[in-house]
N, C-alpha and C positions, 0 to 999 in steps of 0.2 A: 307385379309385386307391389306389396301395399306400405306407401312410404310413412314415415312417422308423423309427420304433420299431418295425413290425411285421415289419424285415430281420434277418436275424441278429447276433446281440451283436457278432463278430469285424466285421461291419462298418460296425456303429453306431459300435465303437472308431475305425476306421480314419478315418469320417466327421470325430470329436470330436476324431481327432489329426492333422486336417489344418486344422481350425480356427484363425483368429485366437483372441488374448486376450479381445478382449471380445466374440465372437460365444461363444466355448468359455462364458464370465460367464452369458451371458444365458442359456445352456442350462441350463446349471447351478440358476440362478435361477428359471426358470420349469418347470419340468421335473422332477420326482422321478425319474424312471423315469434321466433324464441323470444324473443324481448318483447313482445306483446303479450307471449302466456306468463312470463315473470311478472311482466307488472301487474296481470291479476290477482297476483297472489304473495300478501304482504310476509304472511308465515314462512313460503318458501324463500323469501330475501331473506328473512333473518337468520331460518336454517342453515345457509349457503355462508351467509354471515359469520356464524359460529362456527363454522369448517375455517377460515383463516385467521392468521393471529391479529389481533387489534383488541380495543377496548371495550369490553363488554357492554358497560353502560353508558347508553347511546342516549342521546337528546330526544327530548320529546318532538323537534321537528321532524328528526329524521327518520326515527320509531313508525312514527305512525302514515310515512308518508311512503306512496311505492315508487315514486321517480328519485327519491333523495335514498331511499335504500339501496336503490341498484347504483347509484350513482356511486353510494358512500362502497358498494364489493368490489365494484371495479376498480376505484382507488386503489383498496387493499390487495387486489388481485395482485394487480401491477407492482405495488410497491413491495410485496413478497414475493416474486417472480410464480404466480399462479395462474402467468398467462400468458401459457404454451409458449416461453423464452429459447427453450430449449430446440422447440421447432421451426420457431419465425425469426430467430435473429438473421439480422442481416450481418456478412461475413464480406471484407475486402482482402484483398492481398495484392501488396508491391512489389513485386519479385525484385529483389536484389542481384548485383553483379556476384559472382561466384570472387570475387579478389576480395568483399568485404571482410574484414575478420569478425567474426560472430564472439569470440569470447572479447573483444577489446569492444566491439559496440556495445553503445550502452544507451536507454532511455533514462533523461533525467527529467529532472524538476527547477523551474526557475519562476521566486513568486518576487514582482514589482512593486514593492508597497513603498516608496520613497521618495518617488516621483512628486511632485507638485506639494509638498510639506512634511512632516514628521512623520518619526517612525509609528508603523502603528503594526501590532501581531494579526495573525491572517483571521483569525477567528472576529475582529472587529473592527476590521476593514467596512467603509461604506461605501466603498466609490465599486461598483459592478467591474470596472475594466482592470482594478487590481485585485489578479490571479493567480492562480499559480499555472507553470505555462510546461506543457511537456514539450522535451525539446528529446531529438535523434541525433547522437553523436556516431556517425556512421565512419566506422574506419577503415581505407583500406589500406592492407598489409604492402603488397606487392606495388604501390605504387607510391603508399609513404604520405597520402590526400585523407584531410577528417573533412567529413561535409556535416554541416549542422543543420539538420533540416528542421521546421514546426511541425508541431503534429495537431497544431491547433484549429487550421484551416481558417477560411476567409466564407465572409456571409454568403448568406443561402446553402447550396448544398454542397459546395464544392469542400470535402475536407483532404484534399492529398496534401501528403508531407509537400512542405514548399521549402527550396532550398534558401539560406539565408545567407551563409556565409561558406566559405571552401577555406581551410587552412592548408596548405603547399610545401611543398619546398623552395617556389620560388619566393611564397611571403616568406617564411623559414629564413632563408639565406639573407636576409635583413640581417639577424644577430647572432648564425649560425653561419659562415661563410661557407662551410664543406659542406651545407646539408643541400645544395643544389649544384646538380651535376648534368650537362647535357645528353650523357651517356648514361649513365647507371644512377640508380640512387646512392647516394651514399649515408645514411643514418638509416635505422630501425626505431620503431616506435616502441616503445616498453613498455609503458602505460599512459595511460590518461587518468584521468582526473577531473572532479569539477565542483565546483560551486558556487551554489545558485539562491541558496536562501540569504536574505538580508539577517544579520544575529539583531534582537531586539536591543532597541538601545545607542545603534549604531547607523550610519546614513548612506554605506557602501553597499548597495544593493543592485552594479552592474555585477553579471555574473565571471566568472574565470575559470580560465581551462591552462591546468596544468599537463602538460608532455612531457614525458621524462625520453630520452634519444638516447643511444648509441653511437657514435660516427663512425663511420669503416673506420679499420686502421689505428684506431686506438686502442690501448689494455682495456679487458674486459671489465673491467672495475669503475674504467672511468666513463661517468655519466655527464652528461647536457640536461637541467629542467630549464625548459621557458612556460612562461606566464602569462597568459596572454587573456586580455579582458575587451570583453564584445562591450564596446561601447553601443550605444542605440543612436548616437547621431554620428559617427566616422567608422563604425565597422571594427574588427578586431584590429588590434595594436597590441603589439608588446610591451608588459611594461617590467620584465623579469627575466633576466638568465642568469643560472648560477651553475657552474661546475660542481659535480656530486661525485665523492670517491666512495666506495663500496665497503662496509670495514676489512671486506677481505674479498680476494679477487674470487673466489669460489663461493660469495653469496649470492644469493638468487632475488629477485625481487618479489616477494609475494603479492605486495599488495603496495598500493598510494592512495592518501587522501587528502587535500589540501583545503586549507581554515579559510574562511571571507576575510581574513586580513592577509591570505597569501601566505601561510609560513605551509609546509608542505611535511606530511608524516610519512614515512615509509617503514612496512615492515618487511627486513630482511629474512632469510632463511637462509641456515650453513644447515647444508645437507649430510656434511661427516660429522659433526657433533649434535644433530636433532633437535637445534634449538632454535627459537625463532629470536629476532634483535630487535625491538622496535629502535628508534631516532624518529624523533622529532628535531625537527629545523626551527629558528627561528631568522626571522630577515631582517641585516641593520644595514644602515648607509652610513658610509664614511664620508663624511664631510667635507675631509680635503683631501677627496681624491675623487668626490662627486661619485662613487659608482655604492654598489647593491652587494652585499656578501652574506652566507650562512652560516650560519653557529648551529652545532648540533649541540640538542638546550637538554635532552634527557636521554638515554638508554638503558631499555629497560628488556629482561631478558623471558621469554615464555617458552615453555618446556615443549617440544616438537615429540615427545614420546608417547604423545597419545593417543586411542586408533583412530582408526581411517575415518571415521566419521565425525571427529571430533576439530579432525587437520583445519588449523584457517587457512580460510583464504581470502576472506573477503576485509574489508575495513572502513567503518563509515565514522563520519563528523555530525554530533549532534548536540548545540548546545557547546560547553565546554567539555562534552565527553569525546574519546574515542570508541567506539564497539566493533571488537572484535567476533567475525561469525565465522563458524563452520564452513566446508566445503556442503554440507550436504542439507543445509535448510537455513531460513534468515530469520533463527534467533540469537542472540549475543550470548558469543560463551565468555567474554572476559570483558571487562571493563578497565578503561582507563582513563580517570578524571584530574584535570588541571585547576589547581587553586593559588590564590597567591599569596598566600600562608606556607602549604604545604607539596609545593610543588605537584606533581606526576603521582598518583595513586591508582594500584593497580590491583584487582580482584578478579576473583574466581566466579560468575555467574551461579546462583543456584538454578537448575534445573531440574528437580525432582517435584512431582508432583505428587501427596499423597492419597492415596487410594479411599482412606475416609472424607466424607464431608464432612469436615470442619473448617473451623477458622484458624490459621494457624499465623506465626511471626515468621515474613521471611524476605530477605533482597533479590528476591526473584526481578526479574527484570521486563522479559517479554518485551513483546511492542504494543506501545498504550493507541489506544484508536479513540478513547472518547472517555471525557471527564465531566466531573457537575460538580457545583460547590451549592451545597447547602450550609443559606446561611441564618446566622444568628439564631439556630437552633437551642432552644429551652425544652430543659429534660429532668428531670430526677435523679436521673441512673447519671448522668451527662454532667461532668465538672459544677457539682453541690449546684445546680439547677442556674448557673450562670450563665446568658446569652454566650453559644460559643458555636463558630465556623465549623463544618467538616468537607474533607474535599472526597468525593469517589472518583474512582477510575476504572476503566475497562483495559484490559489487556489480552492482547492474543497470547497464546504460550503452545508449545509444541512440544513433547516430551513422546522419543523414540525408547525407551529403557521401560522396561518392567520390574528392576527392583535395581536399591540405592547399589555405591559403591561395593558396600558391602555384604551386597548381595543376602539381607535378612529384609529388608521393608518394603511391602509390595509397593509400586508407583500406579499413578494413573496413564495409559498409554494413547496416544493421539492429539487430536488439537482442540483447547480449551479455550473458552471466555474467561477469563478470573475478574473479580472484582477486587478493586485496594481500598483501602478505608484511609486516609491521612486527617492526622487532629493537628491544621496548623498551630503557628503561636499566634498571627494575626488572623486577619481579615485578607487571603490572600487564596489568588486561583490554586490549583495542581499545574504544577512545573513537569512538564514529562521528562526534560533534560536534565533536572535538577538532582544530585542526586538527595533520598530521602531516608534513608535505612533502612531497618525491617519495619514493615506496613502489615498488616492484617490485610490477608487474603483468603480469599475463597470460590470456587469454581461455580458459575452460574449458569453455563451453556458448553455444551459441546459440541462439535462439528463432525456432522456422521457422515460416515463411510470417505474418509479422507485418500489421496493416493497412498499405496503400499508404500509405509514407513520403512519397511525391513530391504525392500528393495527399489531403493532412491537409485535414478542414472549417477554417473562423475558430477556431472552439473549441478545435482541437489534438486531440492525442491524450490520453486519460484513464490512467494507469496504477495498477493497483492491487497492495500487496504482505501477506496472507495474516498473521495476529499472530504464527506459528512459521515464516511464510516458505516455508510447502509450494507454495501457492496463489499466482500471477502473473496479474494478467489485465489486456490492452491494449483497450482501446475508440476507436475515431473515428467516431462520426457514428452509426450504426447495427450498425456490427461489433461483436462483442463477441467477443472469444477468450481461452481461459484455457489454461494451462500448469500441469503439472504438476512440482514437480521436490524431489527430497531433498538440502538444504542438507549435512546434514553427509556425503550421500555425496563430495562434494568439499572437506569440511576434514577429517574423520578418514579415515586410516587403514585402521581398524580398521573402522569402520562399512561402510567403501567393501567391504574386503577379509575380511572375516571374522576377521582375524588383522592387529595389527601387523608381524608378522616377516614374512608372507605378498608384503609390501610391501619392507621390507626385506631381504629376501631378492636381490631384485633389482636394487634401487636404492637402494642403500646410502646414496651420498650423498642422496638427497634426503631432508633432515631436516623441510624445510616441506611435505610431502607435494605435490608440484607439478605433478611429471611423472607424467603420465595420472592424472591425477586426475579419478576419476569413470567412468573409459571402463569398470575393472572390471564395475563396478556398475549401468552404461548395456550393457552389451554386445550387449544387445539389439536395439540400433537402430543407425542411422548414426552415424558421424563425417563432419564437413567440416573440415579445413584446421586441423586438432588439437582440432575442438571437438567435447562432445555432443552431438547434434541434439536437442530437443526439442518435441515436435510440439502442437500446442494443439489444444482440440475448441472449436466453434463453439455459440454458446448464441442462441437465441433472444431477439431483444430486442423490446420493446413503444413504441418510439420513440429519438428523439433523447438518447446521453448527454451529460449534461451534469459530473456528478461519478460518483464511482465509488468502492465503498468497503468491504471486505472487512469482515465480524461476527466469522467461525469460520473453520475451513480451509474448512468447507466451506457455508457462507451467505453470499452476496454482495449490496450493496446498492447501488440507482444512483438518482439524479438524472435524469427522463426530462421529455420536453414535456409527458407523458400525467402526470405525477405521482411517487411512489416507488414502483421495482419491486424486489421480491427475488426471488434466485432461490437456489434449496436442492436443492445436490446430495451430501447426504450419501446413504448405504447405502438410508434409509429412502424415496428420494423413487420417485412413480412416476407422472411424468408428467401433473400436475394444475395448470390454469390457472384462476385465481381472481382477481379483479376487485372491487373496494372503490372507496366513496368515502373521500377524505380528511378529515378530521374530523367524520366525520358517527356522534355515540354512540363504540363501540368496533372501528366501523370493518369489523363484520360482514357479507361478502360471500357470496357463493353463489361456489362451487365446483367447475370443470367438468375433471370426469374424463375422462381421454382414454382410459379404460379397457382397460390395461392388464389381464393376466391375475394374477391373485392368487395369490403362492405363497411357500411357505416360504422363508426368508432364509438362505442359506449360514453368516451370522454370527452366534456368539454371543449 
């Protein structure tokens, strides 16, 4: 049988220039003899070129050059996942003990920026070793032990979770004297808690883990929170316990969140009147009697009668906000922001998206993944042509409803990009925690063929967003899909188009870069109904997710039944599944190649 490379070059071309993107990758990749008929032929680089999204107008170096054109696809291959991710990632998993609890673990996030001088925000951080660090708070139920493992790993190749620290009962029993018992446990775990970001402005950037207990033997109502903060030179240490009464011995604990100053938020649920209690805590000390006590500082009450997919359950700390989300996906359906004016302010998230492209006024919230300030912009249309700031923002948004409350206005259905326009008063970034009012939005990209909104597990949907925001990935149950997409090709210009003027050239008026924003740069692919299409690759999963939690653009880690799995789709993976126990030594498994063909790397 007469193999492909043994046909004439003129038709190996024609083969290689009828190719997709990532079928053209893999040739390339596996193949010496492919990358020598590429660099024949400069036309075909550019072809290949115009199949993925990037910036059309290329440099006269790299234009005319065949080693910097193939150089400049595989870039892009890569950085748009066009190169076979879906079949070469590498995949680990730690099997975990069967006693861990899966709904109480949790991956978090803890970024060190405070260390060796002032505070500085993560975005203009210069020191490479202040990061943000994912940490495994692993819990187990039946024996009453959180182990905090890294999920950071140590040089070269070694990355297994490494255990850091054990929380006990017998540490426990320092300030909890019943929570350590030779025979039985005696406390339950209720929830956890943590954090881990340093607030700008402020110099407490060791992280804390809040525990809220039960002890045997006491009424149902009555709780134990300790506080306990992982110093980095003595290990965790207490530096908090307070007794918590329940406002009624039949509330439930929904949810806990605790602020970097330690005051601790809980929202209750009374399941015979449907309604949810938030309390906020705050923590004083009494002077002359040297100890620590809590004052509940606000409650504030949210209507438990809405459906099932609406139920919170979740509650996070951002900023001075609280955000409340749904059981069934992690966008915020309520907000509740603290000022010292107006104390505790609480609202309704909009969540409708509408079905026309336009620009419209709204406090939609989403979650912001990437901002730009364009500044000292001069315009006509633009504040009587007076040098004046504008900030953009991107935001994810998820919208399961096909028409408003009142069931007359069609909505947009699935998961969006929106774009926000903000006209500060200064000369000042976009604050994503801040709150801002109604912004002018508008939908610039969609995310296709997302997991079945209509039928989400209990769990919900998982979403995950990448440290520079390249990286998207949606999870429900067993789907795992990931998106690829470049943030500032839809806030610059410049990035989008190769040339600011190239832009203005055209559309003059638009000063906020608005109109077709990103389609340059996407051109490659489809539009729907003024938006990007953006197409996700499906990844192999090893069970049930539970959390879901981006390392790098391109290492991702999850929460499964099976234990921790990561999966690593940079340049270098090639297809290898590997299998560990969970803390068993350093976690060293055997590693099974799916053996792949071994070949020289297109990249640097």
């Amino acid at each position: 049988m007469m193999s492909l490379l043994d046909l004439p070059a003129e038709i190996v071309q024609h083969v290689l220039y009828r190719l997709d993107p990532e079928s053209f990758y893999l040739c390339l990749l596996t193949s010496k003899l492919m990358r020598q008929h590429a660099l024949q032929s400069k036309k075909l680089l550019r072809h290949q070129l115009d199949q993925v999204p990037g910036t059309r107008k290329l440099s006269r170096w790299i234009r005319d050059d065949a080693s910097a054109l193939l150089l400049e696809f595989s870039k892009r291959a890569t950085k748009h996942l066009f190169n076979g991710a879906s079949h070469m990632v590498n995949i680990h998993t730690w099997k975990a003990p069967q006693t861990m609890n899966r709904s109480l673990s949790q991956i978090v996030s803890w970024y060190d920026i405070c260390k060796g001088g002032g505070c500085l925000t993560a975005n203009k951080s210069t020191d490479p070793r202040k990061r943000w660090l994912r940490l495994l708070l692993e819990t187990h139920a039946s024996t009453s032990v959180i182990n905090i493992r890294s999920l950071e790993g140590t040089h070269g190749n070694d990355e297994n979770p490494k255990l850091l620290y054990v929380i006990s009962p017998t540490f426990l029993s320092t300030c909890v004297p019943e929570a350590h018992n030779d025979d039985i446990n005696t406390y339950q775990i209720i929830r956890i808690a943590w954090a881990g970001a340093c607030p700008i402005g402020t110099c407490s950037s060791d992280p804390l883990l809040a525990i809220l207990l039960r002890t045997t033997g006491q009424p149902l109502g009555k709780l134990v929170l300790v506080v306990i903060i992982l110093d980095p030179y003595v290990g965790p240490r207490v530096t908090a316990k307070y007794d918590i009464k329940a406002p009624r011995d039949t509330a439930v604990v929904t949810d806990m969140v605790i602020t970097p100053e330690g005051d601790p938020k809980i929202l209750w649920l009374y399941p015979r009147k449907s309604v949810y209690k938030f309390v906020g805590y705050k923590s004083l000390t009494d002077i002359a009697f040297d100890n620590r006590y809590l004052t509940a500082d606000v409650v504030y009450k949210i209507p438990a009668t809405m459906t099932m997919i609406d139920r919170i359950s979740q509650m996070r700390v951002e900023g001075d906000n609280v955000l409340f989300f749904p059981s069934s996906m992690q966008i915020p359906l309520w907000k509740g922001t603290e000022s010292m004016t107006r104390g505790w302010q609480f609202a309704r998230e909009d969540t409708s998206l509408p079905e026309m492209h336009v620009i419209w006024l709204s406090d939609v919230l989403g979650k912001p993944i990437k901002h730009y300030h364009h500044h000292k912009l001069t315009h006509k249309d633009l504040n009587n042509s007076s040098p004046t700031c504008v900030n953009t923002a991107l935001k994810l948004f998820i919208n399961r409803k096909n028409y408003d409350s009142n069931q007359t206005i069609p909505l947009r259905k699935g998961a969006f990009i929106l774009k926000a326009v903000q006209y500060p008063l200064g000369c000042t970034q976009f604050d994503p925690y801040a709150p801002h009012g109604p912004l002018e939005h508008i939908p610039v990209a969609c995310l296709a063929d997302p997991p079945d909104l209509d039928n989400l597990p209990t769990i919900g949907l998982k979403v995950a967003v990448s440290p520079r925001s390249h990286r998207i990935a949606l999870a429900a149950w067993k789907t795992l899909r990931v998106y690829s997409i470049d943030p500032m090709a839809f806030l610059s210009p410049k990035h989008s188009h190769g040339s600011p003027k190239t832009h203005s050239r055209w559309h003059s008026h638009d000063f906020a870069f608005v109109y077709r924003c990103g389609r340059e740069y996407y051109s490659n692919g489809a539009s729907e109904r003024g938006c990007v299409v953006l197409e996700p690759i499906d990844l192999k999963t090893t069970g049930i997710i539970y959390a879901l939690e981006w390392r790098s653009e391109d290492q991702l880690w999850a929460l499964t039944n099976e234990g921790v799995c990561k999966w690593d789709i940079g340049v270098w993976a090639k297809g290898r599944v590997g299998k560990s126990e969970l803390g068993q030594g350093d976690g060293q498994g055997s590693l099974v190649s799916r053996k792949y063909p071994e070949a020289l790397s297109p990249f640097p």
